[in-house]
PyMOL Python script that loads the backbone (N, CA, C, O; Angstrom):
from pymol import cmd

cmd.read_pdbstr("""\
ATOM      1  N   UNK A   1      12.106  42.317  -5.220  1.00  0.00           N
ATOM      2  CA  UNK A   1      10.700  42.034  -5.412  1.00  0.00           C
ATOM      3  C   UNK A   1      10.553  40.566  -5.832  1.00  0.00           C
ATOM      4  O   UNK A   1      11.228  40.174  -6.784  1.00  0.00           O
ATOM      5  N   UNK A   2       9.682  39.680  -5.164  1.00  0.00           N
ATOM      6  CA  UNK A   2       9.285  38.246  -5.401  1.00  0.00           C
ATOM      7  C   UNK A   2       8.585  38.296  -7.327  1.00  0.00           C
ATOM      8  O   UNK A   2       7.729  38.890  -7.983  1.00  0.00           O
ATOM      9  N   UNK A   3       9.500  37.395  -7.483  1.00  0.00           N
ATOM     10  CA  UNK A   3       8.728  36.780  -9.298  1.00  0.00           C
ATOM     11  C   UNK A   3       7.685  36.093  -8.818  1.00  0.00           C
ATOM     12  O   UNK A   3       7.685  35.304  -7.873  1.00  0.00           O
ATOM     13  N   UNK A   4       6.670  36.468  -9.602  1.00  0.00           N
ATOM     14  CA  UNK A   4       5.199  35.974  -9.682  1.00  0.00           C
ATOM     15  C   UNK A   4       5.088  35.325 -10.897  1.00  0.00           C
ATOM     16  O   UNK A   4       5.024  36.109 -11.844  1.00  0.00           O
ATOM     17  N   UNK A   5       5.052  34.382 -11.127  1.00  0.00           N
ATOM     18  CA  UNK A   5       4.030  33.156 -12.008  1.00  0.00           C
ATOM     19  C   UNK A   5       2.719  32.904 -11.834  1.00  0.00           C
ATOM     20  O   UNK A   5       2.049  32.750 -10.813  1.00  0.00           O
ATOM     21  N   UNK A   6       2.390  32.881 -13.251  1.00  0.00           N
ATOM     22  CA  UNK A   6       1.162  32.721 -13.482  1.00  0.00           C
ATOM     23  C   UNK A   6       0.433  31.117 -13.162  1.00  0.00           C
ATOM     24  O   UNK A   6       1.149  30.718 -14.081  1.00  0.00           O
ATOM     25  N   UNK A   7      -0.140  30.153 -12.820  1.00  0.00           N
ATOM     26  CA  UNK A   7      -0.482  28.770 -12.598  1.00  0.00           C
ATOM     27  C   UNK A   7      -1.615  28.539 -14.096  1.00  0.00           C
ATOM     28  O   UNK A   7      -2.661  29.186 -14.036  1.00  0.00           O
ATOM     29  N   UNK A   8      -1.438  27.814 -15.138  1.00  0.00           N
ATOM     30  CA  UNK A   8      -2.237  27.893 -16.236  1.00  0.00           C
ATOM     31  C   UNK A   8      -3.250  26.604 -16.002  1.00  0.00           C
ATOM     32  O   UNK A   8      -2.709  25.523 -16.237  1.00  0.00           O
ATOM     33  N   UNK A   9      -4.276  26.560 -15.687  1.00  0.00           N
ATOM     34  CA  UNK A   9      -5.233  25.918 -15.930  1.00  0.00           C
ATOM     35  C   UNK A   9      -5.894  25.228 -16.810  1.00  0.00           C
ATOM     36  O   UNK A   9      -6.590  25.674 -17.723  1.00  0.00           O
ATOM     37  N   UNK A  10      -5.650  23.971 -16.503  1.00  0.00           N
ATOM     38  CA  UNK A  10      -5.900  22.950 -17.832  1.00  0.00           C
ATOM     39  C   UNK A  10      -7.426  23.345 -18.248  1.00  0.00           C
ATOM     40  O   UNK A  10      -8.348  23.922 -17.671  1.00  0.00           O
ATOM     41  N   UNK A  11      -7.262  22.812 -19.405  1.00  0.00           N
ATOM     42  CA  UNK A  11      -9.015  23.145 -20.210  1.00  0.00           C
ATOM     43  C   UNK A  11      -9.272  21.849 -20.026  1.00  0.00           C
ATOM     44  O   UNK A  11      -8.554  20.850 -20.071  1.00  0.00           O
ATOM     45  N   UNK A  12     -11.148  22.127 -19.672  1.00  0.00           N
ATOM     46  CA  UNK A  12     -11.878  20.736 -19.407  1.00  0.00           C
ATOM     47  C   UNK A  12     -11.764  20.007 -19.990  1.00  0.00           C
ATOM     48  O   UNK A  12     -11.775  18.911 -19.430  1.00  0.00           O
ATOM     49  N   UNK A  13     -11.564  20.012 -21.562  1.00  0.00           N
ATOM     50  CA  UNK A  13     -11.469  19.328 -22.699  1.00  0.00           C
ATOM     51  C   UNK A  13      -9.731  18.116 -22.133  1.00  0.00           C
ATOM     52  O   UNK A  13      -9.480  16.911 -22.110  1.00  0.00           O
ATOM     53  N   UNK A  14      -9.182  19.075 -21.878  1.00  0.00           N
ATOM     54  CA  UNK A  14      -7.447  18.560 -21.212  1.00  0.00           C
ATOM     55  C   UNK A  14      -8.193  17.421 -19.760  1.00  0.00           C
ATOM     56  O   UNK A  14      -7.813  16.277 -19.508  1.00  0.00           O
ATOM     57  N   UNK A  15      -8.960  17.959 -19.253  1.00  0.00           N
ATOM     58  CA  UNK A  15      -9.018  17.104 -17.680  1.00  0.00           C
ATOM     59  C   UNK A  15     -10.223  15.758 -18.973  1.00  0.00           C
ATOM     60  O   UNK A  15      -9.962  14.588 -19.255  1.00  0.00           O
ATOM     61  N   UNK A  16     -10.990  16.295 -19.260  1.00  0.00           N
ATOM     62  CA  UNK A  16     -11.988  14.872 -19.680  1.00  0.00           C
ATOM     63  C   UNK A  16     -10.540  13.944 -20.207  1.00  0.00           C
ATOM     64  O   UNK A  16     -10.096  13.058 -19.476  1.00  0.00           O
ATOM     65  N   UNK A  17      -9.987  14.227 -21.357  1.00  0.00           N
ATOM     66  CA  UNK A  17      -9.057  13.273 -21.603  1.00  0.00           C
ATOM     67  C   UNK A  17      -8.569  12.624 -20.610  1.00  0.00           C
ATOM     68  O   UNK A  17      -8.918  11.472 -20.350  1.00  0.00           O
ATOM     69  N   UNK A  18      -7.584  13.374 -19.843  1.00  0.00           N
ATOM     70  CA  UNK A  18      -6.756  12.682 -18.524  1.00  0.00           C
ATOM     71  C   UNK A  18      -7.841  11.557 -17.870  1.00  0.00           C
ATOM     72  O   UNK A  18      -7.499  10.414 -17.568  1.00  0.00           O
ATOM     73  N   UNK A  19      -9.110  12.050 -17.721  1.00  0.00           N
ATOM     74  CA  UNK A  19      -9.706  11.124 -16.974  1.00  0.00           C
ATOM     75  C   UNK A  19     -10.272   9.630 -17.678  1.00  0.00           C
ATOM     76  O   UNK A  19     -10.546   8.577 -17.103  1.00  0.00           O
ATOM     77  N   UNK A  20     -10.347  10.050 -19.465  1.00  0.00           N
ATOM     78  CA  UNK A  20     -10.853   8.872 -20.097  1.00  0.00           C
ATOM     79  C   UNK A  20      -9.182   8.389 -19.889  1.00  0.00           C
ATOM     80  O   UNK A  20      -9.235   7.206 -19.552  1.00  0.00           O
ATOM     81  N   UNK A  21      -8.044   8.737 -19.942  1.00  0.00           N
ATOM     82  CA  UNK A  21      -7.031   7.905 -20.090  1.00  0.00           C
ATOM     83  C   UNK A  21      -6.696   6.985 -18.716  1.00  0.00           C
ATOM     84  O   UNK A  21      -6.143   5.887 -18.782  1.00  0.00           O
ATOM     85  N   UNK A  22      -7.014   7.459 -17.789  1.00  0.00           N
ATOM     86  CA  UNK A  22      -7.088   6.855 -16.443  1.00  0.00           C
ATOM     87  C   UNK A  22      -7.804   5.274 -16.444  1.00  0.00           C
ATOM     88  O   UNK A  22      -7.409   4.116 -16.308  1.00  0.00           O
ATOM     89  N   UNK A  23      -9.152   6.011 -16.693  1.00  0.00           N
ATOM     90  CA  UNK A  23     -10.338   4.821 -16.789  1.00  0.00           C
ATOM     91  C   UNK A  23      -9.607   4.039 -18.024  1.00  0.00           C
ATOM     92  O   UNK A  23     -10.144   2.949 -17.825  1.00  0.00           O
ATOM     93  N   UNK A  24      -8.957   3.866 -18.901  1.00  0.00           N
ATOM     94  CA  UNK A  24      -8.536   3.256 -20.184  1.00  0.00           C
ATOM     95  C   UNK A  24      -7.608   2.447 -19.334  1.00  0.00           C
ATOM     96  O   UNK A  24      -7.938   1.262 -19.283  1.00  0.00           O
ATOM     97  N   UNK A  25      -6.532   2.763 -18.649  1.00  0.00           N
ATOM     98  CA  UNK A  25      -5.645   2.224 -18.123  1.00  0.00           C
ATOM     99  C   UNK A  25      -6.136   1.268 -17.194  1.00  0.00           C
ATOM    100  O   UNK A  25      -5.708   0.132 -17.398  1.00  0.00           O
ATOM    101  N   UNK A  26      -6.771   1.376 -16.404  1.00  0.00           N
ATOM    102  CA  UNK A  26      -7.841   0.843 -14.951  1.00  0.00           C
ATOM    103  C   UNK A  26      -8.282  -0.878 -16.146  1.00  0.00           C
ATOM    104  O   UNK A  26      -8.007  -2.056 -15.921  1.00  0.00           O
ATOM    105  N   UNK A  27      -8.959  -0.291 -17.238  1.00  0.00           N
ATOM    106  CA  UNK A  27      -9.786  -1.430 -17.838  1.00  0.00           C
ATOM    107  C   UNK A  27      -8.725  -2.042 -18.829  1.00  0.00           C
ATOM    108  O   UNK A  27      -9.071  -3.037 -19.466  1.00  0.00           O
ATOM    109  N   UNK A  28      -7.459  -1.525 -19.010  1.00  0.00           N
ATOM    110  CA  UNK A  28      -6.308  -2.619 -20.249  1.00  0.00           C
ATOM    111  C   UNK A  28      -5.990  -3.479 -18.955  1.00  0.00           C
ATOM    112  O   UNK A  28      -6.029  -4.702 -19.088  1.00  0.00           O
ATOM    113  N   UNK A  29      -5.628  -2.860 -17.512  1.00  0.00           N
ATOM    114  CA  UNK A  29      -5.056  -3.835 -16.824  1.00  0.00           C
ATOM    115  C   UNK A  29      -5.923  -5.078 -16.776  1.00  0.00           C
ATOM    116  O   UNK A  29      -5.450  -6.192 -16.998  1.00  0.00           O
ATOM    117  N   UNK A  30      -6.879  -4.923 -16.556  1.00  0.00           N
ATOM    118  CA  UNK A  30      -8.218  -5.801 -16.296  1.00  0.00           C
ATOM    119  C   UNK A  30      -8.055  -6.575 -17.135  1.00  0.00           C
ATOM    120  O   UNK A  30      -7.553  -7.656 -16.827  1.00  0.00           O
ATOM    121  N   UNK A  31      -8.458  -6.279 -18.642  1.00  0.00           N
ATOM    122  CA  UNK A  31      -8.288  -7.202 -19.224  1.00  0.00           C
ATOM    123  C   UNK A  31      -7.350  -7.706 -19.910  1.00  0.00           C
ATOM    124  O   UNK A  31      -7.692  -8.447 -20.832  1.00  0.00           O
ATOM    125  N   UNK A  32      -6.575  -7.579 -19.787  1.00  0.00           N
ATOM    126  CA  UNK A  32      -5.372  -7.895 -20.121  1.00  0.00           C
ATOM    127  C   UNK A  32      -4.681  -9.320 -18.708  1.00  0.00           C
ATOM    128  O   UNK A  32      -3.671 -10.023 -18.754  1.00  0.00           O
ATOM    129  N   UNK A  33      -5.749  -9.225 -17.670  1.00  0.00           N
ATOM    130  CA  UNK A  33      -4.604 -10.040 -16.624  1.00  0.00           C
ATOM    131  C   UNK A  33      -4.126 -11.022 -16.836  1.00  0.00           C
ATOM    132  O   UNK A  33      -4.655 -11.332 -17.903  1.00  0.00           O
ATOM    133  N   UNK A  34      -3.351 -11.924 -16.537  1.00  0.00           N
ATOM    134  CA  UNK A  34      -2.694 -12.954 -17.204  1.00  0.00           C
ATOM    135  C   UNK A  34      -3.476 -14.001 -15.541  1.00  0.00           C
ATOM    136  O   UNK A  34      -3.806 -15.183 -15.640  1.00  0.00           O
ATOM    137  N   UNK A  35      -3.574 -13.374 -14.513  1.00  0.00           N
ATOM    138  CA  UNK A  35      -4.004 -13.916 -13.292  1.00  0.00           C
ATOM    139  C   UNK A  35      -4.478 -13.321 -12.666  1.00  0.00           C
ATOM    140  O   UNK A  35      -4.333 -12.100 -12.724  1.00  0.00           O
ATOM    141  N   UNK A  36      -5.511 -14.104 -11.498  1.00  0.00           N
ATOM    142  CA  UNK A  36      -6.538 -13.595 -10.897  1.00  0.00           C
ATOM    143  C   UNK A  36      -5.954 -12.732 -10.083  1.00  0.00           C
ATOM    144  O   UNK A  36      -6.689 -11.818  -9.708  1.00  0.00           O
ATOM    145  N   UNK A  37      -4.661 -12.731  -9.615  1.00  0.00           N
ATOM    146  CA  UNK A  37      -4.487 -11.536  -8.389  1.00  0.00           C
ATOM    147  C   UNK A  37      -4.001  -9.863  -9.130  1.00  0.00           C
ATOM    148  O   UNK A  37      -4.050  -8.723  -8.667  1.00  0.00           O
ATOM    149  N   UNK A  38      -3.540 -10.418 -10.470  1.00  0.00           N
ATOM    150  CA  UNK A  38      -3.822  -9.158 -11.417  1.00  0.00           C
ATOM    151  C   UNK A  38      -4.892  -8.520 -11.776  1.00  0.00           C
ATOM    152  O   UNK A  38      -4.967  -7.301 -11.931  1.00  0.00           O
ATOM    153  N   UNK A  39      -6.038  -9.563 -11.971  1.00  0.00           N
ATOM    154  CA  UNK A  39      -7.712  -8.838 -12.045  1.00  0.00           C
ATOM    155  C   UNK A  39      -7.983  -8.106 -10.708  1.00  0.00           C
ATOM    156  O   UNK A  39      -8.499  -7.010 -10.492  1.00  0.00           O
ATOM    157  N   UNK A  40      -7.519  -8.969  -9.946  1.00  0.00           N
ATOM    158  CA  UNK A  40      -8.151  -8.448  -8.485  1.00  0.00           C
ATOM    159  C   UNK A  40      -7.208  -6.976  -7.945  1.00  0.00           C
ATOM    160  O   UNK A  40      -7.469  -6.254  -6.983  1.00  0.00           O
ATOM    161  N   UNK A  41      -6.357  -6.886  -8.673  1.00  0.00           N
ATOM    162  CA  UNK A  41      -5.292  -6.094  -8.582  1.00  0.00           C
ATOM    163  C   UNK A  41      -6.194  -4.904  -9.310  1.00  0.00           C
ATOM    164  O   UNK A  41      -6.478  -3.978  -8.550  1.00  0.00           O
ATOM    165  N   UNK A  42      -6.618  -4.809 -10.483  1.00  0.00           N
ATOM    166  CA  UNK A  42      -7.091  -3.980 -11.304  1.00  0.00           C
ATOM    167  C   UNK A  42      -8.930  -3.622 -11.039  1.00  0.00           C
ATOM    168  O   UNK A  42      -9.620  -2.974 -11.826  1.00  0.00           O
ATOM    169  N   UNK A  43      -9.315  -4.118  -9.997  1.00  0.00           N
ATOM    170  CA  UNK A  43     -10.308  -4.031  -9.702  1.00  0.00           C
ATOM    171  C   UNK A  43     -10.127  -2.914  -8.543  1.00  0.00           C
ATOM    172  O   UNK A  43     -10.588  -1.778  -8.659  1.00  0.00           O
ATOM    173  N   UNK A  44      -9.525  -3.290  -7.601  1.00  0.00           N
ATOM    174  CA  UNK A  44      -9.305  -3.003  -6.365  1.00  0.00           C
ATOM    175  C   UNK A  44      -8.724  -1.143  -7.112  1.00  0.00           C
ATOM    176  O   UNK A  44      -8.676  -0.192  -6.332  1.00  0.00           O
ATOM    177  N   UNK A  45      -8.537  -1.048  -7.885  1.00  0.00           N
ATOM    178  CA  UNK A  45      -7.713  -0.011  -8.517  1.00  0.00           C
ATOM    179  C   UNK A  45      -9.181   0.749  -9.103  1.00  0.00           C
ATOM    180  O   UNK A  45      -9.199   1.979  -9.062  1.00  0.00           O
ATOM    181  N   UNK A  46     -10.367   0.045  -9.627  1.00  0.00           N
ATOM    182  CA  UNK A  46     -11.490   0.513  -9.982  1.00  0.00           C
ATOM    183  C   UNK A  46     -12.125   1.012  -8.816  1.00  0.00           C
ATOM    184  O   UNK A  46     -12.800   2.027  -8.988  1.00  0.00           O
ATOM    185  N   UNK A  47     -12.078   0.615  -7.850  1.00  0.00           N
ATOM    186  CA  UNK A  47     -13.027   0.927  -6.413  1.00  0.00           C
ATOM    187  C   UNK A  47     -12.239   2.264  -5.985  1.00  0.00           C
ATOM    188  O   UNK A  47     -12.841   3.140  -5.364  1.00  0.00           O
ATOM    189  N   UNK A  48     -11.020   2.390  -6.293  1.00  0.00           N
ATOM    190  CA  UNK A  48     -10.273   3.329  -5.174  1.00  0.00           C
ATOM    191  C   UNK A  48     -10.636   4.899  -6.578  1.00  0.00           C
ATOM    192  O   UNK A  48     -10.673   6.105  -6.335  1.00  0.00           O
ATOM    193  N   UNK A  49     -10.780   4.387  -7.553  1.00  0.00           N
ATOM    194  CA  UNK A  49     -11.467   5.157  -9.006  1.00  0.00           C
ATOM    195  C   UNK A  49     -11.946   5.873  -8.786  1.00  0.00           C
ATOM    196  O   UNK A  49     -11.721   7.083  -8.780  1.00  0.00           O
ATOM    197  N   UNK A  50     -13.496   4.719  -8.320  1.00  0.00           N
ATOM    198  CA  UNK A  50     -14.735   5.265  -8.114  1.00  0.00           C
ATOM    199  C   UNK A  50     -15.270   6.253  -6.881  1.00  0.00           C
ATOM    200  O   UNK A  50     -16.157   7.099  -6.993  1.00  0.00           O
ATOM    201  N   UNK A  51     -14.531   5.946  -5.707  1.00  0.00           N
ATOM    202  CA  UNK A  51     -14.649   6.266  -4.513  1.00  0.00           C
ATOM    203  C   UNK A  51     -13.708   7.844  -4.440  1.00  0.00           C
ATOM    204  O   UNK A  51     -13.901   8.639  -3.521  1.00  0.00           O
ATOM    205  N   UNK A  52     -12.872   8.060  -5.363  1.00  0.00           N
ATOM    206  CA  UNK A  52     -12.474   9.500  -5.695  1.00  0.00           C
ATOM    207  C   UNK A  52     -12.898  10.045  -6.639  1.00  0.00           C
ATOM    208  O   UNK A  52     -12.376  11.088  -7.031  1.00  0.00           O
ATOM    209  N   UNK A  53     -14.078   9.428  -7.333  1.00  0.00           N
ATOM    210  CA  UNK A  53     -14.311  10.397  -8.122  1.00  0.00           C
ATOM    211  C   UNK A  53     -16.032   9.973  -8.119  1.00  0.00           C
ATOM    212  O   UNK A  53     -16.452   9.532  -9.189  1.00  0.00           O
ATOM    213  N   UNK A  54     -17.031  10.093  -6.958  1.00  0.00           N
ATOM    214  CA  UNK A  54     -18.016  10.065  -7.186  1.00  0.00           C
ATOM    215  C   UNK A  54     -19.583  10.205  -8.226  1.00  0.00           C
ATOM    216  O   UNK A  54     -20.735   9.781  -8.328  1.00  0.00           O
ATOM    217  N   UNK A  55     -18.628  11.081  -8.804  1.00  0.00           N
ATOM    218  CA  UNK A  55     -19.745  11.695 -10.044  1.00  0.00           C
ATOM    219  C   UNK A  55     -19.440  11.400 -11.098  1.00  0.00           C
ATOM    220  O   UNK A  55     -20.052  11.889 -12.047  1.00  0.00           O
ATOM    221  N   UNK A  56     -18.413  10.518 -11.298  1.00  0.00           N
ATOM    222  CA  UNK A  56     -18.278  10.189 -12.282  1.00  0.00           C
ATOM    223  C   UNK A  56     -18.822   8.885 -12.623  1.00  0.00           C
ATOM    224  O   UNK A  56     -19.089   8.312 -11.567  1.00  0.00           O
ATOM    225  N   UNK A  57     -19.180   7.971 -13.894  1.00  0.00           N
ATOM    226  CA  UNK A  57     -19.396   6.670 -13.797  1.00  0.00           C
ATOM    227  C   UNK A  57     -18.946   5.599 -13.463  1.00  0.00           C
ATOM    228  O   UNK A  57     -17.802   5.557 -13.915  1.00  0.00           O
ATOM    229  N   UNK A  58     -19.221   4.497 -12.814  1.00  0.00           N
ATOM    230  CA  UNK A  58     -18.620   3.566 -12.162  1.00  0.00           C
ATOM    231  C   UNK A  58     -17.714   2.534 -13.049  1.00  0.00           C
ATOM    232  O   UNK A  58     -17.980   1.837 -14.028  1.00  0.00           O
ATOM    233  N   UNK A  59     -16.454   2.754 -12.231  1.00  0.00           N
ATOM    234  CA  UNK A  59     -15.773   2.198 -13.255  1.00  0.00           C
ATOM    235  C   UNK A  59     -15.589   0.319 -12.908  1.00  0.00           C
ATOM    236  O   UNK A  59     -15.262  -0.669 -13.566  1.00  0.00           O
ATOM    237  N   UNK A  60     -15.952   0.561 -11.714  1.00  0.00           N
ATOM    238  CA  UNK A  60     -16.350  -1.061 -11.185  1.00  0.00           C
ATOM    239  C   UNK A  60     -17.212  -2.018 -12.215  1.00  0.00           C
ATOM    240  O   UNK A  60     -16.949  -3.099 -12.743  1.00  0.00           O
ATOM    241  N   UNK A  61     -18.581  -0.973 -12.278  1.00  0.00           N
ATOM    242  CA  UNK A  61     -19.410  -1.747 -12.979  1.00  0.00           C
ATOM    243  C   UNK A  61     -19.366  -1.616 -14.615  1.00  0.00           C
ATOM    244  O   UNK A  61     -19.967  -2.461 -15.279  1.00  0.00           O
ATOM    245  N   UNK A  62     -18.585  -0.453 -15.322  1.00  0.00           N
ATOM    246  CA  UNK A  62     -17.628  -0.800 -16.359  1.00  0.00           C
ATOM    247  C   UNK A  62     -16.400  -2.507 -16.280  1.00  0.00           C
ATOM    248  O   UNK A  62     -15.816  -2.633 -17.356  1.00  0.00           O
ATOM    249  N   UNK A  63     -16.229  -3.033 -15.801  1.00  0.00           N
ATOM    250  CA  UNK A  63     -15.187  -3.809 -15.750  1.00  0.00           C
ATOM    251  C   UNK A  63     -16.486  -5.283 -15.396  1.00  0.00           C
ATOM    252  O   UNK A  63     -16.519  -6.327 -16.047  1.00  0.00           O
ATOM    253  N   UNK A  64     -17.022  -5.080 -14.717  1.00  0.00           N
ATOM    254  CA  UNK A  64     -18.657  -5.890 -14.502  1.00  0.00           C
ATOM    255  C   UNK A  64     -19.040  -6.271 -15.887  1.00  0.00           C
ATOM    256  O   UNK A  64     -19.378  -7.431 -16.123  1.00  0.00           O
ATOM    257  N   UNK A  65     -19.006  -5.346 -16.836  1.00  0.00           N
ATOM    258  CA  UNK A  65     -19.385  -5.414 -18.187  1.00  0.00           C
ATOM    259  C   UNK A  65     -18.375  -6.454 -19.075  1.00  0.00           C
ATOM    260  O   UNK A  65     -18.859  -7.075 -20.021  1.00  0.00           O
ATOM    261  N   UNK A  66     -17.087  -6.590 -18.749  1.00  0.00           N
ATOM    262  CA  UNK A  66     -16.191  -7.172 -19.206  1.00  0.00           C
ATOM    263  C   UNK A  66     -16.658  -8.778 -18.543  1.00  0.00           C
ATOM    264  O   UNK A  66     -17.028  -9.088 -17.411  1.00  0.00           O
ATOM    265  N   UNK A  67     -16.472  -9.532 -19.684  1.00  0.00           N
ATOM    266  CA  UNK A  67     -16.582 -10.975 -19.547  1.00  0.00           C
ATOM    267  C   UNK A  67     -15.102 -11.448 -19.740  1.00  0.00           C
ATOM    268  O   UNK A  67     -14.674 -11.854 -20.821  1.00  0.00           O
ATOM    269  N   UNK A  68     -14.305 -11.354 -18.512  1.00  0.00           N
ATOM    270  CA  UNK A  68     -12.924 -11.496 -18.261  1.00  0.00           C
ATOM    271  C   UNK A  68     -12.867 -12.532 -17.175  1.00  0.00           C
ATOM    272  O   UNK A  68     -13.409 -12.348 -16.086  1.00  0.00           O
ATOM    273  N   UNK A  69     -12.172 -13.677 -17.497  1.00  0.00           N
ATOM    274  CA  UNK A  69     -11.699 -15.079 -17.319  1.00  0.00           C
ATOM    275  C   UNK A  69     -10.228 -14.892 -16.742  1.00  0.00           C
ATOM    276  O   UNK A  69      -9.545 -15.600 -17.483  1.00  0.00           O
ATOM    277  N   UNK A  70      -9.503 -14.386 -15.931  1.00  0.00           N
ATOM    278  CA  UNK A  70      -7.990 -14.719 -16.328  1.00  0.00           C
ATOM    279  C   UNK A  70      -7.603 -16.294 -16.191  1.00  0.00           C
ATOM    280  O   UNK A  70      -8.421 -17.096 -15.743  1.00  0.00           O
ATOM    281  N   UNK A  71      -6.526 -16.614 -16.535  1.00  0.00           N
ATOM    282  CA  UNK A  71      -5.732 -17.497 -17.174  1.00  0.00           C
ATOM    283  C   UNK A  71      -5.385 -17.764 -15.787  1.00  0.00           C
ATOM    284  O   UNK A  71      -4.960 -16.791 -15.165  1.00  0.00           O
ATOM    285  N   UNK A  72      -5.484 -18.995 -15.095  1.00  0.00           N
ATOM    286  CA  UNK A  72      -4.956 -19.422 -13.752  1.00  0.00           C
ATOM    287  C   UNK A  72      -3.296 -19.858 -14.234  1.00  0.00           C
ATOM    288  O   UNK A  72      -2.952 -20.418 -15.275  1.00  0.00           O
ATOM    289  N   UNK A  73      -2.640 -19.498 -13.358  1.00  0.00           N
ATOM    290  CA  UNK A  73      -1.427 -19.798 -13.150  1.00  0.00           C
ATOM    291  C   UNK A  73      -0.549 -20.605 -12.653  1.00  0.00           C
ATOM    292  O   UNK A  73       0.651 -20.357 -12.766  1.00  0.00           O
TER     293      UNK A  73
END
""", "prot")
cmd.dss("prot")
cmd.show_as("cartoon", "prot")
cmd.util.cbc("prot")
cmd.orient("prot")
């Protein structure tokens, strides 16, 4: 007879985190870049964000909000 496992389902409370830690990561790269192809790096990473996760808030125009300069190289 085949073993059956159960698949346990994260609690929403578990997915909101994962997703604020995502968006957290998306916006340290950002600001944190040392250079523009790192911003542009971490942007391009906000669009591909936003575009999978529609309903959620834009994390583009989160990073829009950031008055981030990088450091030319």
């Amino acid at each position: 007879m085949p073993e059956i496992s159960l698949v346990k389902t994260p609690l929403e409370s578990e997915l909101a985190w994962a997703e604020h830690a995502a968006r957290m990561q998306v916006i340290a790269a950002y600001v944190t870049a040392l250079t523009e192809s790192e911003a542009t790096a971490a942007r391009w990473e906000a669009v591909r964000y936003d575009r999978a996760n529609p309903g959620a808030s834009s994390l583009v125009a989160e990073l829009d909000a950031c008055d981030h300069q990088p450091i030319a190289a």
